[in-house]
C-alpha positions in Angstrom: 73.1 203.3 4.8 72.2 204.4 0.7 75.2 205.5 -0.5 75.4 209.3 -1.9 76.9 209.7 -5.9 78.5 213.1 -6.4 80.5 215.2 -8.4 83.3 217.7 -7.4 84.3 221.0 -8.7 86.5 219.2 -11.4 83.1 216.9 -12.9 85.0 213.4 -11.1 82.7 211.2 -10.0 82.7 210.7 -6.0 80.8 207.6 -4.0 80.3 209.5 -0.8 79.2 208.2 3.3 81.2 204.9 2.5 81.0 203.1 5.8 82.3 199.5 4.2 85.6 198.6 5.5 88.0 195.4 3.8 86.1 192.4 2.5 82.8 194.1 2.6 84.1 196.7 0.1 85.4 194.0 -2.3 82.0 192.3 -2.6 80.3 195.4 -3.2 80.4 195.6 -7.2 79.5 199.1 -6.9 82.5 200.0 -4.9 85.1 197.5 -6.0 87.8 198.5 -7.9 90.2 195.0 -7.7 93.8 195.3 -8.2 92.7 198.9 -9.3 92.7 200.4 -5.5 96.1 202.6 -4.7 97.7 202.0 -1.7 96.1 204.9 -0.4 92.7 203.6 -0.5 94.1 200.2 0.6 95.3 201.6 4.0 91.8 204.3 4.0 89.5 201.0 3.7 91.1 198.4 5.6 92.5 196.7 2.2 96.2 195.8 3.0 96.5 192.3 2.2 93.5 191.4 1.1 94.4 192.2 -2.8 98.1 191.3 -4.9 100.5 193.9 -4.1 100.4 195.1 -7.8 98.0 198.1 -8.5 96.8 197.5 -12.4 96.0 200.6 -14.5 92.4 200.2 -16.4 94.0 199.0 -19.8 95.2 196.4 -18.0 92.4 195.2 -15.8 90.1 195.6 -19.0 92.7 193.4 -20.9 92.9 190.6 -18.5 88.9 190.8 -18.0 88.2 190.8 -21.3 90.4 187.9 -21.8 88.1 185.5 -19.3 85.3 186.4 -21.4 87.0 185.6 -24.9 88.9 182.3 -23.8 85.0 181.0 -23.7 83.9 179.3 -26.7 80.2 179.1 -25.7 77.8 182.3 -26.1 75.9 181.3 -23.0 79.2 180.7 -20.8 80.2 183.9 -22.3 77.2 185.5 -21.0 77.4 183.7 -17.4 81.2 185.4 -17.6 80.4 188.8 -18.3 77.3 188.8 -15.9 79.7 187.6 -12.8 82.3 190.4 -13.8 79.1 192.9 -13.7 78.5 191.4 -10.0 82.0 191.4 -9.2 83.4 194.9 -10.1 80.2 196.8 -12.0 83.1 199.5 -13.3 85.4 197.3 -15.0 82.6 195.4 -16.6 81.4 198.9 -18.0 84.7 199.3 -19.3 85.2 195.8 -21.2 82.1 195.8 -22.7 82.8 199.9 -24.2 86.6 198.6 -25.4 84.7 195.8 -27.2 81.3 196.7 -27.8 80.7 195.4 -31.3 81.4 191.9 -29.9 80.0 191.9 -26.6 76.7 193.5 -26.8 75.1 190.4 -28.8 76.4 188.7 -25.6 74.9 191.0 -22.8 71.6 191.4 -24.7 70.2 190.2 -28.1 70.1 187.4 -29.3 72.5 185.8 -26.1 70.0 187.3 -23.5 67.4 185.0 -24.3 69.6 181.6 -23.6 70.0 183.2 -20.2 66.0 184.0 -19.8 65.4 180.5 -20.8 68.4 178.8 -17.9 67.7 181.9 -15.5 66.9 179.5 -12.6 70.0 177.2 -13.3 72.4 179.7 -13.5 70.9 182.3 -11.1 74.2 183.4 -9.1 73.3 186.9 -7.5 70.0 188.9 -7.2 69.8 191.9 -8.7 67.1 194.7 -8.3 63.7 194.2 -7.4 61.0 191.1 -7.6 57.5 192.3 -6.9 55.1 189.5 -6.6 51.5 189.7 -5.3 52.6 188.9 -2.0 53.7 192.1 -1.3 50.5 193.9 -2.3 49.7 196.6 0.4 53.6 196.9 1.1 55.1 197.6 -2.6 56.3 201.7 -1.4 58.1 199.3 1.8 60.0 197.2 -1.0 61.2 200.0 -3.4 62.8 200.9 -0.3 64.9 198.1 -0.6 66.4 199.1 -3.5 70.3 199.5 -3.1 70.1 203.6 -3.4 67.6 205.8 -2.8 68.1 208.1 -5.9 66.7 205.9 -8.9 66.3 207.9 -12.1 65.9 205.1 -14.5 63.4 202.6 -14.1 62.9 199.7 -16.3 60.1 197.0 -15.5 58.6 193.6 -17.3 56.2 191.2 -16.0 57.9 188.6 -17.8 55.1 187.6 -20.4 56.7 188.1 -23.6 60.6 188.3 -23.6 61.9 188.7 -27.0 60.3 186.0 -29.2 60.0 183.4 -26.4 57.3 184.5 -24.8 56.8 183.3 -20.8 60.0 183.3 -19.1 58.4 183.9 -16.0 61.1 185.4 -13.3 63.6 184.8 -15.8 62.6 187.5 -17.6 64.5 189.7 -15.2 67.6 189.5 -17.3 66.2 191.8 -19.9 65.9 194.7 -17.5 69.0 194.5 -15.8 70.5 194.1 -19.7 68.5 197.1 -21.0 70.0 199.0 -17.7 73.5 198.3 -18.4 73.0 199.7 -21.9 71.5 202.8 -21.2 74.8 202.9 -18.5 76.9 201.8 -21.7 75.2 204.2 -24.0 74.2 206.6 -21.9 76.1 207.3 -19.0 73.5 207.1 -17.0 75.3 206.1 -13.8 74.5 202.4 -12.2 73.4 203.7 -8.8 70.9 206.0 -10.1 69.5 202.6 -12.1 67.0 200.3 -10.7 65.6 196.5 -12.7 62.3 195.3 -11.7 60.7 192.2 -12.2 56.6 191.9 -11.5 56.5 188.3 -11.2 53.2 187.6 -11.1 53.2 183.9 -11.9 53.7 182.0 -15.2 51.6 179.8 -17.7 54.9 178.2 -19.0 54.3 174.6 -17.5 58.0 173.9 -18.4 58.7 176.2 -15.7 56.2 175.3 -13.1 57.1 171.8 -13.4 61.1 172.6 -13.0 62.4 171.7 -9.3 64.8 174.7 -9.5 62.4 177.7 -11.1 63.5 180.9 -8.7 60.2 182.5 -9.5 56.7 182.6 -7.8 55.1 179.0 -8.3 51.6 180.2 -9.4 50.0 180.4 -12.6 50.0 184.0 -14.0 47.5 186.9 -12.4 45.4 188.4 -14.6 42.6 190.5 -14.9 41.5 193.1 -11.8 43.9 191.4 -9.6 47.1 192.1 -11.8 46.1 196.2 -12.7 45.5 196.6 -8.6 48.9 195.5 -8.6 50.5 197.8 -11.6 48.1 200.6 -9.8 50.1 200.0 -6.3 53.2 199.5 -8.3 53.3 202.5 -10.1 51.6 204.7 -7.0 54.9 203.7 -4.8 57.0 205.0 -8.1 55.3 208.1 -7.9 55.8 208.2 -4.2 59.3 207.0 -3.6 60.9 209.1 -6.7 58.8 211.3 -8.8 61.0 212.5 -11.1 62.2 209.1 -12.3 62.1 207.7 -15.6 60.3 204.6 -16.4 59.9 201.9 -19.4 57.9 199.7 -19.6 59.8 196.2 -21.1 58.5 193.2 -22.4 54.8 193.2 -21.5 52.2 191.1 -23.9 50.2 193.5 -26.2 47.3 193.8 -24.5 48.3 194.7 -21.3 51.6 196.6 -23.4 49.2 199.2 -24.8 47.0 199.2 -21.7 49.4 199.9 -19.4 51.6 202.9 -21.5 48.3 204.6 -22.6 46.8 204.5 -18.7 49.7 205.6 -16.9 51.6 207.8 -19.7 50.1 211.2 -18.4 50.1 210.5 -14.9 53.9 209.1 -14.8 57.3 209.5 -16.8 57.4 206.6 -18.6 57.5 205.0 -21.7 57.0 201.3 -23.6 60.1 200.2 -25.7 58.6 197.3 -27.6 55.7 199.5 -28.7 57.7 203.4 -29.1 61.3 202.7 -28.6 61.1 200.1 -31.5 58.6 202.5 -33.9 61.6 205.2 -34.0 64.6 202.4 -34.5 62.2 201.5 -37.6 61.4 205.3 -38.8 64.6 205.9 -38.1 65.6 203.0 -40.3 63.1 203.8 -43.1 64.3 207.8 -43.2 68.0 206.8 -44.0 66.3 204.5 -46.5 64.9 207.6 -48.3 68.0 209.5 -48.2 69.8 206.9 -49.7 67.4 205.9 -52.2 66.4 210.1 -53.3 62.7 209.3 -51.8 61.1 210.6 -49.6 58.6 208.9 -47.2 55.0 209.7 -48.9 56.7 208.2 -52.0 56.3 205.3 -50.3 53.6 202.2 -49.5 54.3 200.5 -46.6 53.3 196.4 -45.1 54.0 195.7 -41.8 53.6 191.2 -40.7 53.0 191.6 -37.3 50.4 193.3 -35.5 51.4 193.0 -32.2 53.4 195.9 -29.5 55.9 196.3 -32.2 54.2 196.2 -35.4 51.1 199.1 -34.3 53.7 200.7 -32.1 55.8 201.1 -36.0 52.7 202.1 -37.8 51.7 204.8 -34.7 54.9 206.7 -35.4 54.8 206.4 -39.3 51.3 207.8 -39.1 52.9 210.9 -37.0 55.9 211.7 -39.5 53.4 211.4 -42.2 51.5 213.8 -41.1 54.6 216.2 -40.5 55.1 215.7 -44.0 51.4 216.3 -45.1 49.7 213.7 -45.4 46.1 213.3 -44.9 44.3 210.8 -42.7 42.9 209.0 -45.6 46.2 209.2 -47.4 47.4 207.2 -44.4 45.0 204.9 -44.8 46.3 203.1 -48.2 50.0 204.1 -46.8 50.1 201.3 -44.2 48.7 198.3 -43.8 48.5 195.3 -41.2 48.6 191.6 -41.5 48.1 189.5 -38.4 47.7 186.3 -37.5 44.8 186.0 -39.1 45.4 187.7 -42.1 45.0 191.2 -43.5 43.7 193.5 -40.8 39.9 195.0 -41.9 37.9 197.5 -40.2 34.9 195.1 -40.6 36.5 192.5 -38.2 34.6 192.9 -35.3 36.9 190.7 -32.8 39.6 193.5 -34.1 41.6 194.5 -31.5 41.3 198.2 -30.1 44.8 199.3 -30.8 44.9 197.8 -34.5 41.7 200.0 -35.6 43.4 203.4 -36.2 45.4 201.0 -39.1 42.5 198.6 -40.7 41.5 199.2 -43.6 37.8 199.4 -44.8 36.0 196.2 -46.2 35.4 198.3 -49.8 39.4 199.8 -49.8 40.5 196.3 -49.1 38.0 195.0 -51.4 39.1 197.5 -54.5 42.8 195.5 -54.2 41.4 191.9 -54.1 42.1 191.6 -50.4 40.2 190.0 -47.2 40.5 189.0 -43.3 41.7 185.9 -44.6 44.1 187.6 -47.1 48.2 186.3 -45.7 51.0 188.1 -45.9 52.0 187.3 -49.7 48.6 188.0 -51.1 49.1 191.4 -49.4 52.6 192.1 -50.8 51.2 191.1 -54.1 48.2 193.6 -54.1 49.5 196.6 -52.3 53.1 196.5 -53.9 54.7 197.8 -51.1 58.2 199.6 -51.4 58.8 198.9 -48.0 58.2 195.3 -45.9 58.5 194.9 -42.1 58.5 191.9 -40.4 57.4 191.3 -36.4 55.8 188.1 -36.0 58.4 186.1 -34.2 57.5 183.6 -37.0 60.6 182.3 -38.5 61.0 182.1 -42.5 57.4 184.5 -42.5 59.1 186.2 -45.3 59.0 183.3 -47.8 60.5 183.5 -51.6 57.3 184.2 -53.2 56.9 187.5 -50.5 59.9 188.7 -51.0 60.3 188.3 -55.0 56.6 189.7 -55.1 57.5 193.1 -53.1 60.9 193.6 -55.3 58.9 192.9 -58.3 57.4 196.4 -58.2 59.7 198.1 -56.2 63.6 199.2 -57.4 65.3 198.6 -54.1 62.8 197.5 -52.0 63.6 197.8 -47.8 63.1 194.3 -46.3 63.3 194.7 -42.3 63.3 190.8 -41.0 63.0 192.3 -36.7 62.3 189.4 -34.8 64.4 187.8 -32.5 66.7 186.1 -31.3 67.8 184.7 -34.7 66.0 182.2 -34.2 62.8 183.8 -35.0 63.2 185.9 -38.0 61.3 186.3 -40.8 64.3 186.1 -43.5 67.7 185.2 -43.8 69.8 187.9 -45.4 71.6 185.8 -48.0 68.0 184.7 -49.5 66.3 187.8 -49.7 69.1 189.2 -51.8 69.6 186.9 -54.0 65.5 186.6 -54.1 66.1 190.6 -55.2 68.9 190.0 -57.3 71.1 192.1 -54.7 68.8 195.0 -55.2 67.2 195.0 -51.4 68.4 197.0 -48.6 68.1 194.7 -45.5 68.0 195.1 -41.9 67.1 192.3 -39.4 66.8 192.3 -35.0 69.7 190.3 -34.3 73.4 190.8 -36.1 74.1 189.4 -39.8 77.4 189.4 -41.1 77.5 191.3 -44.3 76.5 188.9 -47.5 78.8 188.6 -51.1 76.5 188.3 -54.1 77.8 188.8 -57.6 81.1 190.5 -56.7 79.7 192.9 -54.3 79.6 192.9 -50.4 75.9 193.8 -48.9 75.5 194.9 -45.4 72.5 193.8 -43.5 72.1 196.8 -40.5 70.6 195.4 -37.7 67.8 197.3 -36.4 68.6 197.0 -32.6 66.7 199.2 -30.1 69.8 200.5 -28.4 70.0 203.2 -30.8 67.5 204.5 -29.2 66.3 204.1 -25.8 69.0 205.2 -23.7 69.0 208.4 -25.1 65.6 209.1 -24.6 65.4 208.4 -21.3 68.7 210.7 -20.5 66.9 213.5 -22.9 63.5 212.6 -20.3 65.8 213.2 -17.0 68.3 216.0 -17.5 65.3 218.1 -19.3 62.9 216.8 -16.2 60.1 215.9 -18.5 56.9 215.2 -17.2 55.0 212.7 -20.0 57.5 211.7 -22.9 55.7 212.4 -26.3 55.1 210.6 -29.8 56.9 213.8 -30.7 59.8 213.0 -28.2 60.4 210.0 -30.3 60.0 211.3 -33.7 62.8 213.7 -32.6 64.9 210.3 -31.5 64.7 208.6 -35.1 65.4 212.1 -36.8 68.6 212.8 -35.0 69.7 208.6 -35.5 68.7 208.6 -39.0 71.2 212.0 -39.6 74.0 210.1 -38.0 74.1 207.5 -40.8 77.0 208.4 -42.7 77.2 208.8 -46.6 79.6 206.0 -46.9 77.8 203.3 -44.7 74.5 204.2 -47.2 76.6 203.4 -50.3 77.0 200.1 -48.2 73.6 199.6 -48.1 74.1 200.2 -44.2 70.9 202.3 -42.6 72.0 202.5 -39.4 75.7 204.2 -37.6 78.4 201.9 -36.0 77.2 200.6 -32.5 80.8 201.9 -31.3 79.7 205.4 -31.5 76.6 204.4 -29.0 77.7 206.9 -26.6 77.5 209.8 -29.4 74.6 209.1 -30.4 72.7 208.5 -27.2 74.2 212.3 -26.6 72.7 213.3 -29.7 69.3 211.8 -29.6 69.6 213.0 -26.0 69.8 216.5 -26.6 66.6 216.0 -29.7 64.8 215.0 -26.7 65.2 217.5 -24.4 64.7 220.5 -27.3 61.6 218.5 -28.3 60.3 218.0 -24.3 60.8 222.0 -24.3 58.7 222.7 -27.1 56.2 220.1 -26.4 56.1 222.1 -23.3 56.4 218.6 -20.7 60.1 219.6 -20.3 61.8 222.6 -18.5 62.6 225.9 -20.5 66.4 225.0 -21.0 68.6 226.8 -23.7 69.9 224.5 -25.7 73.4 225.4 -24.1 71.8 224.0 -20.7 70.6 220.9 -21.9 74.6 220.4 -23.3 75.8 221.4 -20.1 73.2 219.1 -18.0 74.5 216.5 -20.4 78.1 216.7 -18.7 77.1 216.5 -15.7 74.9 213.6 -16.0 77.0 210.9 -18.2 79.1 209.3 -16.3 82.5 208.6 -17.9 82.8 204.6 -17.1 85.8 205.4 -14.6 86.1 204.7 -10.9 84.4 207.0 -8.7 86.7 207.9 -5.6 85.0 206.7 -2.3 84.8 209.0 0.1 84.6 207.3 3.5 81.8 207.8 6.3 
């Protein structure tokens, strides 16, 4: 028996049909409350005995929690610690990591999260959600099924290929959605039962973990071509199916089959791609506090994006859109962004381009007019373009080198520098260098957290441009205004409402993004952009905007324990 989540006349949260009794209550982490159960409840659901006599208020349980986490010096035990609480009692873990959420979400998702994609198989304790594999092709409605309730409103799915800046993790890539889930519960409220992680493992080409004794995942190299889209195509038919007015994002998936997949199934099913949109509006987002703080405004300024993967087109997509908002012209565009690759800076001429860098290359005699070619890297670029603004994707660390960064703040006052690759590992600067490679005149924001930097008296802070701004309040603005497709309009309407929460004070900082602790504002406020924007799109119900505040209320949950109502 699905269990039914409710709310009564009063807006408390109720866990209804409960038909666990005793011990199989307390290993249900969706029902488990601890020392936290009154006597009441103890005598209701057969708990007499089975707990210490004292019943601990939340401070308390959070305090003690917390405290098994903190005693542990290593960021992967750490992790280990705070994923077992999250299996133990899914409430209380809720509640430690919002009474401590500057501390703990570097731990339960970048840059931590990767140690525990790369161990996954050694220090796999508890499923959690849903592996798809293509042995259950022709049965994938029959395994949704299995899920542990049958209302699922959020949805997030990887294949595995490229998590983070590590690339193949195979089935240990199944940490990223269930960490992406807890934040958009964390940020959000969306509630845990309505959430649902899914992993499609569909093999691996990491030979490390074929060759590993204890790899969890499905032993095969990885499917590809017709084979692996019949599969998405089953896949996301049995979505449909099984809940059709649930919210899906795509996570993690190489760029190929990343841009594939959102632009084939984006009309036909609620969903999204994070890497590709959720990180374009953290950027804008980013780059519009930027302006305020520097009196510009964003046709003022020339912009080169190192990367030209999910991320990197994904950024220069929704540039392209608010430029246009702002009145730009298609060729205007076309000198306001450029690409660098792999193989150097991105021309139309190339004719092994790739399909979804196009829209961005620029023509041979453009690139020509500026000394630039194919071959042309990332500091010849900087060097003829002059851009005001650098953004970095590449996974490549130290990509931004001395001579890139002194070149773009040669012609630039305050030039933005966003180093976005992670874990830390990977990116493309370190804070400390690139000011004092701008004598202190850059505004900086990387992926994973940077301690603020003193230079010449002053203190810098380095914002880091994490993706949790955004996503969980698109996909609550997506489900309480029922959207049907969720826009490049949607998302411009995300980075506007984060970029106005930046405060004044954190821009004298230097800061371009607000306090993570206010994560549950802001989701609320990028929230409600959403809906209003799904409205006017018109792929969202006609809700006032005193509707979409009141669905709001009803929908985030408030990260305290539900009372169980027993079958």
């Amino acid at each position: 028996m699905k269990y039914r989540i409710d709310r009564n006349d009063a807006g408390d949260w109720i866990i209804a049909d409960v038909w666990k009794r005793g011990h199989a209550i307390l290993a249900d982490p969706l029902l488990n409350k601890g020392t936290a159960f009154s006597p009441e409840e103890r005598d209701i659901f057969e708990l007499d005995g089975t707990l210490p006599y004292r019943t601990c208020d939340r401070e308390l349980q959070v305090r003690r929690a917390y405290a098994h986490v903190a005693d542990r010096a290593d960021p992967l035990d750490k992790y280990v610690g705070i994923t077992s609480l999250m299996n133990r009692n899914e409430t209380l873990f809720y509640q430690v990591l919002a009474s401590n959420i500057e501390e703990l979400l570097p731990i339960v998702y970048t840059p931590t999260v990767g140690l525990g994609a790369v161990k996954y198989s050694r220090i796999f304790r508890r499923g959690r959600g849903l592996w798809i594999t293509p042995d259950h092709k022709g049965r994938i409605f029959e395994i949704l099924g299995h899920a542990r309730n049958e209302n699922v409103k959020m949805i997030v799915v990887t294949d595995n290929e490229r998590i983070l800046g590590l690339g193949d993790q195979g089935v240990g890539g199944m940490v990223i959605p269930i960490g992406k889930l807890a934040l958009y519960t964390l940020g959000a409220g969306i509630h845990p039962a309505y959430t649902l992680p899914i992993s499609l493992d569909v093999g691996t080409d990491n030979q490390d973990l074929l060759d590993d004794e204890l790899y969890a995942g499905w032993r095969r190299p990885r499917l590809r071509g017709e084979e692996y889209h019949e599969l998405v195509d089953e896949f996301v038919d049995a979505v449909r199916r099984r809940w059709p007015a649930a919210v899906l994002q795509w996570e993690d998936f190489k760029k190929a089959n990343a841009f594939t997949l959102l632009d084939r199934y984006r009309e036909s099913l609620t969903s999204f791609n994070d890497d590709i949109q959720g990180t374009a509006a953290m950027v804008t987002a980013g780059i519009l506090a930027y302006c305020r703080a520097t009196g510009t405004k964003l046709v003022d300024h020339r912009v080169v994006l190192v990367g030209a993967g999910a991320a990197g087109v994904g950024v220069a997509r929704q540039l392209s859109h608010e430029l246009r908002d702002q009145g730009r012209s298609d060729a205007a565009l076309r000198s306001a962004i450029s690409l660098v690759d792999s193989r150097g800076f991105v021309v139309g001429s190339d004719p092994d381009l790739d399909p979804h860098k196009r829209p961005f290359a620029w023509p041979a005699d453009l690139a020509g007019a500026h000394g630039l070619h194919r071959r042309s890297g990332a500091a010849e670029t900087v060097e003829a373009i002059r851009p005001t603004i650098l953004i970095g994707t590449t996974g490549e660390p130290g990509a931004f080198s001395e001579r890139v960064v002194r070149a773009a703040a040669e012609h630039a006052e305050s030039p933005l520098i966003m180093a976005l690759s992670n874990p830390t590992s990977k990116t493309e600067a370190i804070p400390a260098d690139v000011f004092k490679w701008t004598e202190g005149r850059a505004y900086m924001a990387t992926g994973s957290p940077f301690d603020p930097v003193d230079y010449a008296g002053r203190r810098l802070g380095v914002s880091q441009g994490n993706n949790v701004y955004v996503f969980p309040g698109v996909g609550l603005g997506a489900i309480v205004s029922e959207a049907s497709a969720i826009t490049d309009s949607m998302f411009a309407a995300a980075a506007r409402a984060l970029a106005s929460r930046v405060s004044a004070q954190a821009l004298e900082s230097r800061m371009l993004y607000p306090p993570l602790a206010d994560l549950r504002s802001i989701s609320r406020s990028i929230a409600e952009a959403v809906a209003e924007e799904a409205r006017e799109a018109g792929v969202g119900k006609e809700l006032s905007d005193v509707e979409i505040a009141e669905r709001l209320d009803r929908e985030m949950w408030d990260l305290n324990y539900a009372t169980l109502r027993p079958a």
